[in-house]
C-alpha positions in Angstrom: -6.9 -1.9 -15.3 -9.2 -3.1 -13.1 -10.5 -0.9 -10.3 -12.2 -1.4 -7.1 -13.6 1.1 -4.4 -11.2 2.3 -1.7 -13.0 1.5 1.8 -16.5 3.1 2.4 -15.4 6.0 -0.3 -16.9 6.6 -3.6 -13.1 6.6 -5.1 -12.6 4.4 -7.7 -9.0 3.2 -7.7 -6.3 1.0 -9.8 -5.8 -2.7 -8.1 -2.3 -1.5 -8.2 -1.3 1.5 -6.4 2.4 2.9 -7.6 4.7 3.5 -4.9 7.3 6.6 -5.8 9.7 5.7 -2.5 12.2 5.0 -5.1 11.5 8.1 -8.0 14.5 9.8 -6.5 16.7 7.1 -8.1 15.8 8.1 -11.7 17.2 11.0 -13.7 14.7 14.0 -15.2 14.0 11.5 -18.7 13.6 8.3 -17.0 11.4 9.4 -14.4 8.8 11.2 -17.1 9.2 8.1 -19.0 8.4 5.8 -15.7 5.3 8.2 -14.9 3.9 8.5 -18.5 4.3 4.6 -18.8 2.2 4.2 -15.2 -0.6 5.9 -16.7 0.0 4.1 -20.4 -1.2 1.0 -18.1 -3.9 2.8 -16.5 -1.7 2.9 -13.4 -3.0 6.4 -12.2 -2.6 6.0 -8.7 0.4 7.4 -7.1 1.9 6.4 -3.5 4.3 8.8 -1.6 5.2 10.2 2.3 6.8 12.9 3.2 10.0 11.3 4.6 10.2 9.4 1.0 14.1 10.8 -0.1 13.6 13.5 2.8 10.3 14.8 0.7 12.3 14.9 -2.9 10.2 12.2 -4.4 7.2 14.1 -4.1 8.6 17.2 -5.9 10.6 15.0 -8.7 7.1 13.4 -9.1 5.5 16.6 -9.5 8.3 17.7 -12.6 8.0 14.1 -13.8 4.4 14.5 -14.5 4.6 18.4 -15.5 2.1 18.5 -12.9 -1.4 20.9 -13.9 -5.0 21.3 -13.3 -5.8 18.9 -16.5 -3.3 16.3 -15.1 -4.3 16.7 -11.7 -8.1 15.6 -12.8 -6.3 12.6 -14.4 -4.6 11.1 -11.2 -4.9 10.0 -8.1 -2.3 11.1 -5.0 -1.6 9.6 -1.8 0.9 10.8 0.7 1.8 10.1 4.0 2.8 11.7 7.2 3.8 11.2 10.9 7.3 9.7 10.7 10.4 12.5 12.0 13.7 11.9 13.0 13.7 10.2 16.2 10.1 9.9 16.4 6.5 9.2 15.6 4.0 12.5 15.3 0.3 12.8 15.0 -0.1 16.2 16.6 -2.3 18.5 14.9 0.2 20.8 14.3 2.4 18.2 12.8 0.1 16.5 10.5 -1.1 20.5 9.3 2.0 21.5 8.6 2.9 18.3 6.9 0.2 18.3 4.2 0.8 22.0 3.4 4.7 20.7 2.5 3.5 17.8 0.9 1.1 19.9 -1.1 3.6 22.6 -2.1 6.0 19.8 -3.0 3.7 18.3 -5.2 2.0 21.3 -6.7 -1.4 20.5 -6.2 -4.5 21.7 -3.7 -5.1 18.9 -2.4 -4.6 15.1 -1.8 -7.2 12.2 -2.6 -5.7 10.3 0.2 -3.9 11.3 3.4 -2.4 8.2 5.7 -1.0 8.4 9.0 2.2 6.3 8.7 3.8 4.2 11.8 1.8 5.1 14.9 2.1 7.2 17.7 1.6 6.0 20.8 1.6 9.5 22.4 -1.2 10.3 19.9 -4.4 12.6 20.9 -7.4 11.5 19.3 -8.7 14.6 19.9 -5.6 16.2 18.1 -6.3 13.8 14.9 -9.8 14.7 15.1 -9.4 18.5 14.4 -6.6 18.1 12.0 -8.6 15.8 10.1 -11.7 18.2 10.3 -9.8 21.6 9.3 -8.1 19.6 6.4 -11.3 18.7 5.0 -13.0 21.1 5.3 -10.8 23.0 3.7 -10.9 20.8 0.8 -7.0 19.9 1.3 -7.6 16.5 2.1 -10.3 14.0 0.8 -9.8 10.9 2.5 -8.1 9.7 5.2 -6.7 6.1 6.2 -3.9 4.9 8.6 -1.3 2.8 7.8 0.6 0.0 10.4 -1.9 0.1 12.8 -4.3 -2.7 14.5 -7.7 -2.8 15.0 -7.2 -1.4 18.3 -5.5 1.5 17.0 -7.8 2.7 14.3 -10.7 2.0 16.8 -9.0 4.5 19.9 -8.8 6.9 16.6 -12.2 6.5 15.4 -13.4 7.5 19.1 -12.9 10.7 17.6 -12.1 11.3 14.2 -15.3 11.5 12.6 -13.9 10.8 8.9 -14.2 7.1 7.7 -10.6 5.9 7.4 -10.5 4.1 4.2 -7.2 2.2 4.4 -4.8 0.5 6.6 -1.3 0.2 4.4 0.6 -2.6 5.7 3.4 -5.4 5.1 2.1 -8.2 3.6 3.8 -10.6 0.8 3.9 -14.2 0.3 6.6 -15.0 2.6 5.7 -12.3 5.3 2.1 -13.2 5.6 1.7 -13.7 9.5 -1.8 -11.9 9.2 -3.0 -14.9 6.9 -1.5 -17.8 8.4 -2.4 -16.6 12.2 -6.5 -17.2 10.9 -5.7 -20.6 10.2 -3.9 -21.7 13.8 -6.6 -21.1 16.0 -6.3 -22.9 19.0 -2.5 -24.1 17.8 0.6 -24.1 19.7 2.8 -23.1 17.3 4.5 -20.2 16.3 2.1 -18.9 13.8 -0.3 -19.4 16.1 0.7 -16.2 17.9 -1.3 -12.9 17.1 0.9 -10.2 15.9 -1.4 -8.4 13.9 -4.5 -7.8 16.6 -6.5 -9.6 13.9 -6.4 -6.6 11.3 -7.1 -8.7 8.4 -10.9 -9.5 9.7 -10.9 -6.6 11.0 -10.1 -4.3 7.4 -12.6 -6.6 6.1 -15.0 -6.3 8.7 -15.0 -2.6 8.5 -14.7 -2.4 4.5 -11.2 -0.7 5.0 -9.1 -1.3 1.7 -5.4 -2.8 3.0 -2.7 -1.8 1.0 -0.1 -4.4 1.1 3.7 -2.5 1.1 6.7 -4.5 -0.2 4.9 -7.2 -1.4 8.1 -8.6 -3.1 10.0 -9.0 0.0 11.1 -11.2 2.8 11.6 -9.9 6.1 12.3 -6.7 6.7 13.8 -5.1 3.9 15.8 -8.2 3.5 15.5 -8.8 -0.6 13.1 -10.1 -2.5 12.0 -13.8 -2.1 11.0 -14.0 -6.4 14.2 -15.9 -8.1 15.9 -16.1 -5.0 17.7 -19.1 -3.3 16.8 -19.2 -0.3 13.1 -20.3 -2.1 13.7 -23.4 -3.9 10.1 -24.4 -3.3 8.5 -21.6 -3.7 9.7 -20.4 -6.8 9.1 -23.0 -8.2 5.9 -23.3 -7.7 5.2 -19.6 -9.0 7.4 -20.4 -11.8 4.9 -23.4 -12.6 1.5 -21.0 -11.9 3.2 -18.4 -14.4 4.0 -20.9 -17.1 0.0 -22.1 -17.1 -1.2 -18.1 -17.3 2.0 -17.0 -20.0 3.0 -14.7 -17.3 5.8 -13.9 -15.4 6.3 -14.5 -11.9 6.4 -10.7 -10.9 2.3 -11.2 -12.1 1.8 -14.0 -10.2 3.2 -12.5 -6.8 0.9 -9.9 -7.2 -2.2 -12.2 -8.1 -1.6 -14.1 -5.6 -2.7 -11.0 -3.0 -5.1 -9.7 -5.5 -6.7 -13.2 -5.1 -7.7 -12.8 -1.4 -11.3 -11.2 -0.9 -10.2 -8.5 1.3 -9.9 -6.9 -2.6 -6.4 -5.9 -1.2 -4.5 -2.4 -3.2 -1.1 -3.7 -3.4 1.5 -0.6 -3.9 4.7 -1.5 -6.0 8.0 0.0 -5.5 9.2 -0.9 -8.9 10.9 1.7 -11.3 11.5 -0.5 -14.3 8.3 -0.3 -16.4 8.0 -3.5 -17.7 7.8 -4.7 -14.0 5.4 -2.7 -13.6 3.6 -3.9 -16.5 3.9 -7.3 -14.8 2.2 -6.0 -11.9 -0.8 -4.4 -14.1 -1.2 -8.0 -15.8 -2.1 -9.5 -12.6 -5.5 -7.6 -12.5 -6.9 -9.9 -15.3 -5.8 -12.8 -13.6 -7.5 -14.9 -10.7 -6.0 -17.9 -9.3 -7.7 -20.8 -8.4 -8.6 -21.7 -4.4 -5.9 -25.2 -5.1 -3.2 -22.5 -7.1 -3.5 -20.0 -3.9 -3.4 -22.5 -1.4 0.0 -24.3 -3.3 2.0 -21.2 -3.3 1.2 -20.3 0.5 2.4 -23.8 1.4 5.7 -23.6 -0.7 6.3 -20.6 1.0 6.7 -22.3 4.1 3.3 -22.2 5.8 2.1 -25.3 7.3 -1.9 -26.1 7.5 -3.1 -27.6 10.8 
């Protein structure tokens, strides 16, 4: 699979990241079947948080894999922290005593990746700053990123966190592109002129910080997935068109279709059905042209001043 570097780091990563939010839905067999099969397709890096299935994921990962040193060296692991019950948490004593449970639940030493999930607005910069610092240091962590956040955010963070944060993971599919279709409505008053998203698309690219698109399948909020869905007439079949000209399916062209942009975006799937995830890989090797792009964001919806 094609890889690309994550933010400023030297990490070589997958296009595709695999989210495991959904492992706990597998028995023992399928879920060593779904991990060998991820890294059959050179799908080696691996997407969790600490809240995913109330921090089971993690550890069914970890027997999924029959995680060890040699397997360790083979993959790449991500995890997440700062979401409770009731609230959001970046003390330092949270986020410490989050990656040791993440850690022990995955059976390793240390992460590749830690993200802050949803943020804080009580958060310390201070507080991030020595977390961060004491994690690294201690070889537990070796790069950090957010994930949610606007520019303004990550910039009140980086007033002290000394660490380059080397992605922002956020909501972005076809149909819930608001970052993409703000750039184009300057000066517009309309509805997608209006800036939800502080400009963090520019601003990612600005500040070579990789942006991980979540649930890039769905519409709304967790609402279902726009692909073979009614409520898409247009746009469906307009990917269904794209995918007949590249022999693929449309699952591939969702996914090129964000792969496309040259933000060199880390989509993170939340499939558990390999052959959708083999979909996925696919769309690595597969670049759409400026006209294809442009067709599907209109048959989505999107209007062009």
């Amino acid at each position: 699979m094609r890889t690309i570097k994550l933010g400023t780091s030297a990490l070589e990563v997958p296009v595709i990241a695999v989210g495991c939010m959904r492992i706990n839905s597998l028995d023992k067999t399928q879920a060593e079947r779904f991990v060998q099969g991820s890294l059959e397709l050179g799908a080696n890096f691996f997407d969790h948080a600490d809240i995913y299935g109330g921090g089971q994921c993690e550890e069914i990962f970890a027997d999924a894999i029959h995680m060890s040193d040699d397997v360790r060296e083979k993959i790449i692991l991500q995890s997440k922290c700062g979401i409770r019950k009731g609230m959001f948490d970046f003390s330092k004593e949270h986020i410490l005593d989050s990656v040791d449970q993440i850690l022990q639940r995955l059976r390793t030493d240390y992460l590749d990746v830690l993200l802050l999930h949803r943020p804080d607005t009580l958060v310390e910069p201070d507080e991030v700053a020595e977390a961060f610092d004491k994690l690294e240091s201690s070889g537990k962590v070796r790069h950090f990123g957010v994930s949610n956040q606007t520019p303004m955010q990550i910039q009140l963070l980086k007033k002290s966190v000394k660490q380059p944060l080397v992605a922002n993971q956020l909501q972005l599919s076809i149909t819930n592109a608001s970052m993409i279709a703000n750039g184009f409505n300057v000066n517009m008053a309309n509805s997608s002129a209006v800036d939800r998203d502080g400009g963090i698309l520019d601003f990612c690219r600005l500040n070579d910080i990789t942006i991980q698109p979540w649930s890039p399948f769905q519409y709304g909020f967790f609402e279902g997935v726009f692909l073979g869905n009614e409520k898409f007439p247009e746009l469906n079949l307009k990917i269904d068109e794209i995918a007949a000209k590249y022999n693929v399916s449309n699952t591939t062209i969702a996914i090129a279709w964000l792969l496309r942009h040259p933000a060199n975006m880390q989509p993170v799937t939340g499939t558990m059905n390999l052959e959708r995830l083999s979909d996925c890989a696919k769309a690595s090797d597969i670049k759409l042209t400026r006209e294809e792009w442009y067709a599907i964001f209109l048959a989505a919806g999107n209007i062009l001043p």
